[in-house]
C-alpha positions in Angstrom: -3.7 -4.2 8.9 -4.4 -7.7 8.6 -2.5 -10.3 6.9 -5.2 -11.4 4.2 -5.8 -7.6 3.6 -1.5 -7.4 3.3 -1.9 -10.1 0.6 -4.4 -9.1 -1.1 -2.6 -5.9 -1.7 0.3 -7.6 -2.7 -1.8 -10.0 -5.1 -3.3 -7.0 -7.0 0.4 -5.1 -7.4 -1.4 -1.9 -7.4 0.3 -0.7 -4.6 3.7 -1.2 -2.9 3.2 -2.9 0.6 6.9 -1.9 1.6 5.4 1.2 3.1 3.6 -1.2 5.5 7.2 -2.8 7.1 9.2 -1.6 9.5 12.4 -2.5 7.1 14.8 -1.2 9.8 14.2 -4.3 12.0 13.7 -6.8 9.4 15.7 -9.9 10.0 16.9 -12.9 8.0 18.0 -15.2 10.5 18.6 -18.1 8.1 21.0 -16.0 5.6 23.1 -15.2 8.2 26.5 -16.4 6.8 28.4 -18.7 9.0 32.2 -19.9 8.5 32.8 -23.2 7.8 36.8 -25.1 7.6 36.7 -27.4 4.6 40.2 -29.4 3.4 40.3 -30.0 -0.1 42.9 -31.7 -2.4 44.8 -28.8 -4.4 43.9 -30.9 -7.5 40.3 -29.8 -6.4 40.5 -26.6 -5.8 42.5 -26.0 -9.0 39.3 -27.2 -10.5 37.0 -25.0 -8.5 39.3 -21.9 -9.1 38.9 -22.7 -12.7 35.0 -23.0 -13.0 34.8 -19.9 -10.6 36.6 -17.7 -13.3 35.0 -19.1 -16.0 31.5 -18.3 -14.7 32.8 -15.0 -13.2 32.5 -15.7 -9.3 34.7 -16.2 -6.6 35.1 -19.8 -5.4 33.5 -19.2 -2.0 30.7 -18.3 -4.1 31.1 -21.0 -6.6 30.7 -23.7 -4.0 27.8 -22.4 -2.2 25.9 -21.9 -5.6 26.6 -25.5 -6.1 25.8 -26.4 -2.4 22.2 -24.7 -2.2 21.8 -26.3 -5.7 22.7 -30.0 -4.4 20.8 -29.3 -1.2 17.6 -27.5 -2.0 15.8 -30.1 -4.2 16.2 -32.9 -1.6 14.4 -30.2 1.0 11.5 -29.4 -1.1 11.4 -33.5 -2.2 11.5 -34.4 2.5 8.8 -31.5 2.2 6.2 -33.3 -0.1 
């Protein structure tokens, strides 16, 4: 199947184009998670402790929320 065919599927939602993947060797190279050492003053990560429970997350994923958030806009703004 062709690509522009693919899409149009997709466009029209009539269908589900799953079945035309091979899911099993799917990759997402760039979510890969990769471990990073950060120091931070206890008086900060009181802080981030804090926020994390008040929104219900852990902190790891407190900080990247707040990361991607900081990050993201200034990609898509180098991208225009």
């Amino acid at each position: 199947m062709k690509a522009k065919d693919l899409d149009r599927l997709f466009d029209e939602g009539k269908e589900d184009v799953l079945q035309y993947f091979d899911l099993e060797q799917a990759e997402r190279p760039n979510l890969v998670p990769v471990d990073v050492d950060l120091s931070l003053p206890r008086w900060l990560v009181n802080r981030l402790d804090q926020e994390a429970l008040r929104l219900g997350v852990s902190r790891q994923s407190l900080i990247t929320i707040w990361l991607a958030d900081r990050v993201e806009p200034r990609q898509r703004a180098a991208a225009e």
